[in-house]
Backbone as a printed PyTorch tensor [residue, N CA C, xyz], in Angstrom:
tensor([[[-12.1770, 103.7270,  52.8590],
         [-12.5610, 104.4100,  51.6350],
         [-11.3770, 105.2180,  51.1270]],

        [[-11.2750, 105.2810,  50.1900],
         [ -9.8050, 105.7910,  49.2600],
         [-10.2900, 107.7580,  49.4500]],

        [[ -9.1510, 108.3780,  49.6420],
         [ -9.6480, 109.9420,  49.4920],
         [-10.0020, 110.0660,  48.3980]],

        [[ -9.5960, 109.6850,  47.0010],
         [ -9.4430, 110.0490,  46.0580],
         [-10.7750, 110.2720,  45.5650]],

        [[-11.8010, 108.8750,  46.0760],
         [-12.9880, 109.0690,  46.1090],
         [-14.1720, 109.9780,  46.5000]],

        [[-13.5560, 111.0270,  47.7140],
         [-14.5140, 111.4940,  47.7870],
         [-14.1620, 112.8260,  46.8820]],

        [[-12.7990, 113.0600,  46.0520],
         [-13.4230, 114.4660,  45.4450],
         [-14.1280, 113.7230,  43.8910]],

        [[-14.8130, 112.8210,  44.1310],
         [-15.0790, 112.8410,  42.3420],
         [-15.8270, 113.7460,  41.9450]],

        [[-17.2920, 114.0180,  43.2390],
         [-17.8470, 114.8000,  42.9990],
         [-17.9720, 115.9750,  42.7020]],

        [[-16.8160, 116.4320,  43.6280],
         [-16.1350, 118.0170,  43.1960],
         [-15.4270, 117.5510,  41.6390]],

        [[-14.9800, 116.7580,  41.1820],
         [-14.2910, 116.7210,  39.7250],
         [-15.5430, 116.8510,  38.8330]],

        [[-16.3130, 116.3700,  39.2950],
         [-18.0310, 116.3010,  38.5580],
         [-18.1220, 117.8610,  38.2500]],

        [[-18.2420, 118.0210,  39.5960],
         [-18.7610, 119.5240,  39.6340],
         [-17.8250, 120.5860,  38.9270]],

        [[-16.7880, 120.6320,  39.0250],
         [-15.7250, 121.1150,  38.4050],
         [-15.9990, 121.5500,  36.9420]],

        [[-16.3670, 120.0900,  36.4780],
         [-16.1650, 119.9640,  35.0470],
         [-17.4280, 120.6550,  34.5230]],

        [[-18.7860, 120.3440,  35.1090],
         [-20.0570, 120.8850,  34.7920],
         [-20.2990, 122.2770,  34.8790]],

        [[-19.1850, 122.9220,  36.1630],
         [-19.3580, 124.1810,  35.8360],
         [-18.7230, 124.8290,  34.8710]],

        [[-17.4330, 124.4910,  34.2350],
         [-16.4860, 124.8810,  33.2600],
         [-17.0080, 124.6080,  31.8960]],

        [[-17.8040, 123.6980,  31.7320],
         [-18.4930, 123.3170,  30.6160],
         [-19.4900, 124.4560,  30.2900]],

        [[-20.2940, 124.3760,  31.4400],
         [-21.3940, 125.8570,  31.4230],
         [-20.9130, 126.7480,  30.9820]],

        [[-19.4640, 127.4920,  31.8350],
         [-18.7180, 128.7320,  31.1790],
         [-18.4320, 128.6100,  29.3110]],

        [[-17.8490, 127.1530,  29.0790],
         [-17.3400, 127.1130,  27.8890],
         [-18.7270, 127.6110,  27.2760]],

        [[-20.0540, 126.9680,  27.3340],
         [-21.0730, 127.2990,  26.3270],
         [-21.2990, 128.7520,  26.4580]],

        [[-20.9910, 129.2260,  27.6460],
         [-21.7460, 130.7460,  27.5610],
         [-20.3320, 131.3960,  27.0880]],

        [[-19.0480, 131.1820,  27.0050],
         [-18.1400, 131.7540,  25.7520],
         [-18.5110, 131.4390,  24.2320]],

        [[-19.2630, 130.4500,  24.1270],
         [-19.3380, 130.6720,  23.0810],
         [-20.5410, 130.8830,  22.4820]],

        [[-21.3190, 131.5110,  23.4040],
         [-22.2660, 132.2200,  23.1350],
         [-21.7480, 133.9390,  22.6550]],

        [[-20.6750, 134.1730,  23.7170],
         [-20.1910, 135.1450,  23.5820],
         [-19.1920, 135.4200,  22.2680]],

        [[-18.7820, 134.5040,  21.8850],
         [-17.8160, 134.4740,  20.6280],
         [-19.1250, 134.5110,  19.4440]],

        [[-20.2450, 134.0290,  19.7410],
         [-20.9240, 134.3320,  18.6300],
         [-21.5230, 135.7730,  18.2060]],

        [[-21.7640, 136.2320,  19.4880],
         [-22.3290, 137.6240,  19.4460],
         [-21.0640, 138.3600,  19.0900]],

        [[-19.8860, 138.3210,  19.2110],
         [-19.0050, 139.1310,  18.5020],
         [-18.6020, 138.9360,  17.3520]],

        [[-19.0210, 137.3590,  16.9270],
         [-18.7420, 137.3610,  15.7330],
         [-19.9390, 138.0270,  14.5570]],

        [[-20.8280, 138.3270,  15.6150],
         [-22.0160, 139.1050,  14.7340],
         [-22.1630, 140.7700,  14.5360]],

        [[-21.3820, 141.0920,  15.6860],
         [-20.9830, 142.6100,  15.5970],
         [-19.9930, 142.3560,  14.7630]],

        [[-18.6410, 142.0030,  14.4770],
         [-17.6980, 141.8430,  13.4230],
         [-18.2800, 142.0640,  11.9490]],

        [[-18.9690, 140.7940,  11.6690],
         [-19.5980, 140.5840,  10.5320],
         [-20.5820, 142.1440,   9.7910]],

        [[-21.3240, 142.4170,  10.5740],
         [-22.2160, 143.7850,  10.6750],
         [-20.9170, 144.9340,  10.3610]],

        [[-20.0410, 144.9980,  11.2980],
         [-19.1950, 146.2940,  11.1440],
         [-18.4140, 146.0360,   9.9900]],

        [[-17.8990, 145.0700,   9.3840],
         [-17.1740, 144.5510,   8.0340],
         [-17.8610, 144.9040,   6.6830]],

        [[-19.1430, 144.7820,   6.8970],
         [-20.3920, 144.7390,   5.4160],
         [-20.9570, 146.0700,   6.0060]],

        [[-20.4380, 146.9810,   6.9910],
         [-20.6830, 148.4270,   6.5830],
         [-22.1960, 148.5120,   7.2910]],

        [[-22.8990, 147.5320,   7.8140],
         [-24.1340, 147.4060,   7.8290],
         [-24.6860, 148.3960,   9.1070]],

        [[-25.3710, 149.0990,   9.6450],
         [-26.3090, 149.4910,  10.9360],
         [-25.7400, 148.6500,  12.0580]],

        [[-24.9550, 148.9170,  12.9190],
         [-24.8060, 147.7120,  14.2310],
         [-26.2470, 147.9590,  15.1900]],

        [[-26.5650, 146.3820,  15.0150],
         [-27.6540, 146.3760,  15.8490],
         [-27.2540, 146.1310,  17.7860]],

        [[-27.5760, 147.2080,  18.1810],
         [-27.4600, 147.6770,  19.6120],
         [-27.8570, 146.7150,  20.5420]],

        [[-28.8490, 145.6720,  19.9830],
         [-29.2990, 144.8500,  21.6360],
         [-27.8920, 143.6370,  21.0770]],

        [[-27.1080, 143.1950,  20.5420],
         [-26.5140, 142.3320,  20.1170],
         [-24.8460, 143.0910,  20.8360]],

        [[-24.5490, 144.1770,  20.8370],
         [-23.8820, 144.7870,  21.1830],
         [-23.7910, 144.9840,  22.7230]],

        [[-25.1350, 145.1500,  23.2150],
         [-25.6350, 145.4190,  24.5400],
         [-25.0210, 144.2290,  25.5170]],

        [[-25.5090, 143.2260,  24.8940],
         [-25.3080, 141.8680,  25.3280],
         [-23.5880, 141.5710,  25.6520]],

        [[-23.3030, 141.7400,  24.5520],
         [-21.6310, 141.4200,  24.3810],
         [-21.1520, 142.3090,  25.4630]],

        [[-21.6090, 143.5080,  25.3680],
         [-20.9570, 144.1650,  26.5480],
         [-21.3450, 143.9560,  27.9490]],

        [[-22.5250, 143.7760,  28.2680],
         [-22.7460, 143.5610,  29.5750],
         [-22.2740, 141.7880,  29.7920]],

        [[-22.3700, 141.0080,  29.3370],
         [-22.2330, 139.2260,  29.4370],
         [-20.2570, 139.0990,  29.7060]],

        [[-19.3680, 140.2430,  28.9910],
         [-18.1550, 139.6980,  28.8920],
         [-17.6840, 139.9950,  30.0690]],

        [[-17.9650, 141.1780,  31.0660],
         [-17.2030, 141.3080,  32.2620],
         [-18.2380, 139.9640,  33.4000]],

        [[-18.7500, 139.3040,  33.3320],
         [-19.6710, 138.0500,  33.9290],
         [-18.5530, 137.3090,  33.7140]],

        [[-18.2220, 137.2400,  32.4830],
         [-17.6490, 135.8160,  32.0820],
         [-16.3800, 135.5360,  32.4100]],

        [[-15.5560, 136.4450,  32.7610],
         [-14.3880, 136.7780,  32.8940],
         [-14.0300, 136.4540,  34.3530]],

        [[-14.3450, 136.9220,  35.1500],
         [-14.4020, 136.0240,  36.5180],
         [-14.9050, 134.9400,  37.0040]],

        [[-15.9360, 134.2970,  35.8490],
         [-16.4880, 132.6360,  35.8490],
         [-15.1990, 132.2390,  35.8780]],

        [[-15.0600, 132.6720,  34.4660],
         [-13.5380, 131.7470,  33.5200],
         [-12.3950, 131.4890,  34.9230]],

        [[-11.9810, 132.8440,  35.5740],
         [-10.8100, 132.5810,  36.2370],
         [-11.1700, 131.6630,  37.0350]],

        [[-12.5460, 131.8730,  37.8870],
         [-13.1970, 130.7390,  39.1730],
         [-12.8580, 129.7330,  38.4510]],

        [[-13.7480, 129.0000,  37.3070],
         [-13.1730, 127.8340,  37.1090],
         [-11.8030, 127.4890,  36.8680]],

        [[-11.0050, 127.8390,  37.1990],
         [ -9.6710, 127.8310,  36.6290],
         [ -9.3740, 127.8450,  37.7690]],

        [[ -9.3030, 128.5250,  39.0010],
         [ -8.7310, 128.3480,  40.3450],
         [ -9.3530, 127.3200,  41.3010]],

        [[-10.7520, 127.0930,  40.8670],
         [-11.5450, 126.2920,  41.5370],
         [-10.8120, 124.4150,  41.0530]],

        [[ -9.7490, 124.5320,  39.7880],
         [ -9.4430, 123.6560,  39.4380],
         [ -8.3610, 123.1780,  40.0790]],

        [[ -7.4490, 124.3010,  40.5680],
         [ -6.4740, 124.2550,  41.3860],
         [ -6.1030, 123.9510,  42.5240]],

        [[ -7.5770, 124.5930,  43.8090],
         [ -7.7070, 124.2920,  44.5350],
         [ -8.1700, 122.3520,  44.9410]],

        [[ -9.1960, 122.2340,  43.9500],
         [ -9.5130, 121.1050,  43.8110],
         [ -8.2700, 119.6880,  43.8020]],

        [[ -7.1420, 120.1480,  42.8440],
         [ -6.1140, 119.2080,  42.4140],
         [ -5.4450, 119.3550,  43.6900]],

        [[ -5.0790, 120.7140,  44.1950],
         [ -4.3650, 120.6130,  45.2880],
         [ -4.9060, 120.2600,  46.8690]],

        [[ -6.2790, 120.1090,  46.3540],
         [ -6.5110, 119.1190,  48.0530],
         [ -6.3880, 117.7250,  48.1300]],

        [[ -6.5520, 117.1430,  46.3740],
         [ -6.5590, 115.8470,  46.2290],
         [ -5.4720, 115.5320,  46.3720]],

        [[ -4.4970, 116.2680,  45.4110],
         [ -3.1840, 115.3500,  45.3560],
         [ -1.8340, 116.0760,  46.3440]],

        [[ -2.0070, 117.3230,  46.8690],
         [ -0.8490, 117.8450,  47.3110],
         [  0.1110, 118.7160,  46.5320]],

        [[ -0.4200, 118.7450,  45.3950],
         [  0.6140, 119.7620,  44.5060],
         [ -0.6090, 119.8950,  43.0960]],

        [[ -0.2170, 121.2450,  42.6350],
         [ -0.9950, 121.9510,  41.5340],
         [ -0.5340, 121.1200,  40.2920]],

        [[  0.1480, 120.7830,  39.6780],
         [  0.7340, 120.1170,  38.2090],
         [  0.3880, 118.6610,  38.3960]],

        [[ -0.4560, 117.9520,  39.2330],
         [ -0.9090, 116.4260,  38.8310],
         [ -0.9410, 116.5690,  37.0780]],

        [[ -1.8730, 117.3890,  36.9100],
         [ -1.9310, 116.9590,  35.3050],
         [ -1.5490, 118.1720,  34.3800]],

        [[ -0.3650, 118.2420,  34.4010],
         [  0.3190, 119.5160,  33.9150],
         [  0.0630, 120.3380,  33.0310]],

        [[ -0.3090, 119.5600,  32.0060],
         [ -1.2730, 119.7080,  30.2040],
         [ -2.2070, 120.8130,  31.1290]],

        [[ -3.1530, 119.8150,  31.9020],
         [ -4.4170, 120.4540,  31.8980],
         [ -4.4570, 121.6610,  33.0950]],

        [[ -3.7700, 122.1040,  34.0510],
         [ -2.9650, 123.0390,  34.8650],
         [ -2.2370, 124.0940,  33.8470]],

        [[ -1.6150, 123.6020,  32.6790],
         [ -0.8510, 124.8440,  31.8950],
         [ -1.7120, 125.6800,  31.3860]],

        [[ -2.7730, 125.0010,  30.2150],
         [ -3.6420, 125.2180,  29.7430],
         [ -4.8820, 126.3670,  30.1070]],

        [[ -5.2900, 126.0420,  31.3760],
         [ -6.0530, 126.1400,  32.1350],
         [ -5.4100, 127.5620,  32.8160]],

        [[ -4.4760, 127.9250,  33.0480],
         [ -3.6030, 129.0130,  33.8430],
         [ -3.6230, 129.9340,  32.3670]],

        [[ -3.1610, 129.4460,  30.8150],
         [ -2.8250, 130.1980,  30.0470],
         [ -4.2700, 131.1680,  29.4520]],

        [[ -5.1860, 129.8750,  29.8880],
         [ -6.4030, 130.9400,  29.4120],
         [ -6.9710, 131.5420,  30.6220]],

        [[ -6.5450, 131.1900,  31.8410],
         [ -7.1340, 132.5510,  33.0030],
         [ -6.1500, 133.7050,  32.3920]],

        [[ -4.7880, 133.2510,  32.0420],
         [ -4.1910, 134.7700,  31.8700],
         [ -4.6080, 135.8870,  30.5080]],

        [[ -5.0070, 134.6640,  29.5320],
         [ -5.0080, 135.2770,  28.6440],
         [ -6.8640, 136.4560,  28.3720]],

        [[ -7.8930, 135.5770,  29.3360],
         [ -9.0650, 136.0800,  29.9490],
         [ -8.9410, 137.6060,  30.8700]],

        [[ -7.8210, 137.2590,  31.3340],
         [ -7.6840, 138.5290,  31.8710],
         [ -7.0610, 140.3110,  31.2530]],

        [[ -6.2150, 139.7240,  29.8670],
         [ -5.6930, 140.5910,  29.1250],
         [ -6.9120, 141.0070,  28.8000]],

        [[ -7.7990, 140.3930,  28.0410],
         [ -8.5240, 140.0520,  27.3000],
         [ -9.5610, 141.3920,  27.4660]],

        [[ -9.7810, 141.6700,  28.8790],
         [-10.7200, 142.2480,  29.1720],
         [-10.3920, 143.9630,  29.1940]],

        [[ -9.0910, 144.2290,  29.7270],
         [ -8.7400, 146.1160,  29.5080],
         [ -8.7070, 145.7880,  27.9360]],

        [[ -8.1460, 144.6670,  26.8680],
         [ -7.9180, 145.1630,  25.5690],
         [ -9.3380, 145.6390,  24.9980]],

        [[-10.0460, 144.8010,  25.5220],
         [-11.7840, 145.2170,  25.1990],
         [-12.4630, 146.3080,  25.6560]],

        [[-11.9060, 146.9700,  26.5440],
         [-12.1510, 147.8990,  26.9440],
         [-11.1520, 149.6010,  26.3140]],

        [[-10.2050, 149.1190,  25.6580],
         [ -9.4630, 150.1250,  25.0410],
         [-10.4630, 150.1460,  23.7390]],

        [[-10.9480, 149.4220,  23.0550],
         [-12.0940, 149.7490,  21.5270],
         [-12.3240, 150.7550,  21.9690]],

        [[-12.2130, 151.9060,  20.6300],
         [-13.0490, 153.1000,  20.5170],
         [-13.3750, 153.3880,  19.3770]],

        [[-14.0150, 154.0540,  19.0410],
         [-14.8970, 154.0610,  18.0180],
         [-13.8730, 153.8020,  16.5140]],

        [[-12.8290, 154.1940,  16.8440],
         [-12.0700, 154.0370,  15.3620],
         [-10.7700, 153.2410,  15.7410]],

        [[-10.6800, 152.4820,  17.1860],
         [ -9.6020, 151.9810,  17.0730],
         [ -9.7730, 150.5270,  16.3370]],

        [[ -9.7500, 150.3240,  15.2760],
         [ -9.3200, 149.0900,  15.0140],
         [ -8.2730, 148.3950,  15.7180]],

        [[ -7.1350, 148.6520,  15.9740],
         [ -5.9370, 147.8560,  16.0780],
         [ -6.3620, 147.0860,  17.3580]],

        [[ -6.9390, 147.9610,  18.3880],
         [ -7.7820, 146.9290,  19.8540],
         [ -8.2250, 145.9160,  19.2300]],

        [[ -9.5820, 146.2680,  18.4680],
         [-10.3000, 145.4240,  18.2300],
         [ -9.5870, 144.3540,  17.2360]],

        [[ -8.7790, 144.3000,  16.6020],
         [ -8.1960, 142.7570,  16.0390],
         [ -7.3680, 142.5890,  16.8980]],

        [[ -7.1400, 143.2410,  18.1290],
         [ -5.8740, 142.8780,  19.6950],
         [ -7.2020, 141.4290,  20.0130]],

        [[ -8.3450, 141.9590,  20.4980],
         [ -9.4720, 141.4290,  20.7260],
         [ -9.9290, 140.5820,  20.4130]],

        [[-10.0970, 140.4050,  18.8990],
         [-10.6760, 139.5230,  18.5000],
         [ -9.4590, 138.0080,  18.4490]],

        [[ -8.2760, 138.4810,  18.1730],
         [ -7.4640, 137.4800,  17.9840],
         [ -7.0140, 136.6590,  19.3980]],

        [[ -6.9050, 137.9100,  20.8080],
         [ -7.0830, 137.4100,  22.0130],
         [ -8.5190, 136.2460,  21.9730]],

        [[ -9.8390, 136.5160,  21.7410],
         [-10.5520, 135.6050,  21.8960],
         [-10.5200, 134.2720,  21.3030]],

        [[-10.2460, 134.3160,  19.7710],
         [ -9.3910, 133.1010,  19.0970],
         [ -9.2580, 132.4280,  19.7700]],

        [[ -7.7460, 132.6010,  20.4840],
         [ -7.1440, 131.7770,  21.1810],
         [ -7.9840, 131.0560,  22.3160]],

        [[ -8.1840, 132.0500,  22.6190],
         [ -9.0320, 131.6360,  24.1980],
         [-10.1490, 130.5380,  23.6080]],

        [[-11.1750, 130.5120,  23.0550],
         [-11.6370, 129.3810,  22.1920],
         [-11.1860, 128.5390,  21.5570]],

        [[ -9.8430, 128.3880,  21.2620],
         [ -9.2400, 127.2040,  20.9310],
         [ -8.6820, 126.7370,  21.8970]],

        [[ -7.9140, 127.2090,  22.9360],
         [ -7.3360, 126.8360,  24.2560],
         [ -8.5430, 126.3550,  25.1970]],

        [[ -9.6820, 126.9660,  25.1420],
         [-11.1730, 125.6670,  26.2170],
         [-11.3210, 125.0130,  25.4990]],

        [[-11.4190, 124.3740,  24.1420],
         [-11.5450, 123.4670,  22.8580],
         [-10.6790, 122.1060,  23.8170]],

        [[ -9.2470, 122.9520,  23.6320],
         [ -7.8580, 121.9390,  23.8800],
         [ -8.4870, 121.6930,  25.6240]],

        [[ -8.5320, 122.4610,  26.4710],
         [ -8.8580, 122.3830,  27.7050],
         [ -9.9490, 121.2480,  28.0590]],

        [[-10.9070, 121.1280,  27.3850],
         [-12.4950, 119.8170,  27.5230],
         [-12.1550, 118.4700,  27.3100]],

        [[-11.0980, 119.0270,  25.7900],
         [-10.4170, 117.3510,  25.6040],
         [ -9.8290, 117.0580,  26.7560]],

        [[ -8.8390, 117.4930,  27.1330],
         [ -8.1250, 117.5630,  28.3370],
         [ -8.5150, 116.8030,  29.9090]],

        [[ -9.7540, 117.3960,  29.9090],
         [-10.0410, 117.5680,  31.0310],
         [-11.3220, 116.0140,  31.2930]],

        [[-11.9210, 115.5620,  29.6350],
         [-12.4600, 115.1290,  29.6800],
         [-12.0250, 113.3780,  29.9330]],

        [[-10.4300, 113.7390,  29.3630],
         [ -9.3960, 112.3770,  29.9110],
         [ -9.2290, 112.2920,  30.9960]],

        [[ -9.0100, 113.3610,  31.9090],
         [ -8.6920, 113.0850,  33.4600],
         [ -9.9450, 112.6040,  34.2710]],

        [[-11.1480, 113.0600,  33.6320],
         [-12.1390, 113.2740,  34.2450],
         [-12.6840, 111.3170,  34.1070]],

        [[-12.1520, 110.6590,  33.1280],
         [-12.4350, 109.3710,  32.8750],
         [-11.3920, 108.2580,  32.4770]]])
């Protein structure tokens, strides 16, 4: 039997859990994009929408890195070295790092700092376009 075969399942698994994370980021990108929207039009910020965002983003933040190291470990039992698929290893490293900024900048918001909060919001950007680029990615190796 070929090794290669027996991690498919872990590649399975891999991918199903990173997928999960991706939906619950962008669950999370929605709820901030709803506090945004609210604080822009001047409107009442509604508190359970807020609540959420705050308690769900420090969760997500150590998913994100797990899947991201869990990817590493994975490549490096199969193949012997971390960069088999370099794209998806760069990628994958740039948004654990950038997940990790991500989280003191979110935590510097205060009531009048704007400048955090577009640090923040533009950190998340990325990070949602980089798991975007990351699925394609991952969804080639994966087949």
């Amino acid at each position: 039997m070929d090794d290669t075969y027996d991690f498919v399942y872990l590649r399975i698994a891999h991918a199903c859990f990173n997928f999960t994370i991706v939906l619950f980021f962008i669950f999370q990108a929605w709820l901030g994009l709803q506090i945004r929207k609210q604080r822009i039009a001047k409107k009442a910020p509604q508190f359970l929408i807020i609540r959420r965002h705050r308690k769900f983003g420090p969760v997500l933040i150590p998913a994100g890195v797990l899947g991201f190291l869990s990817g590493w470990v994975l490549i490096y039992a199969d193949s012997g070295y971390l960069f088999k698929y370099p794209l998806h290893s760069i990628t994958g490293l740039v948004i654990a790092l950038l997940l990790l900024v991500t989280y003191p900048v979110s935590r510097s918001i205060k009531a009048d700092g704007s400048l955090w909060r577009e640090r923040h919001y533009l950190l998340s950007l990325l990070v949602m376009c980089l798991y975007s680029i990351q699925a394609f990615l991952g969804i080639g190796i994966l087949f």
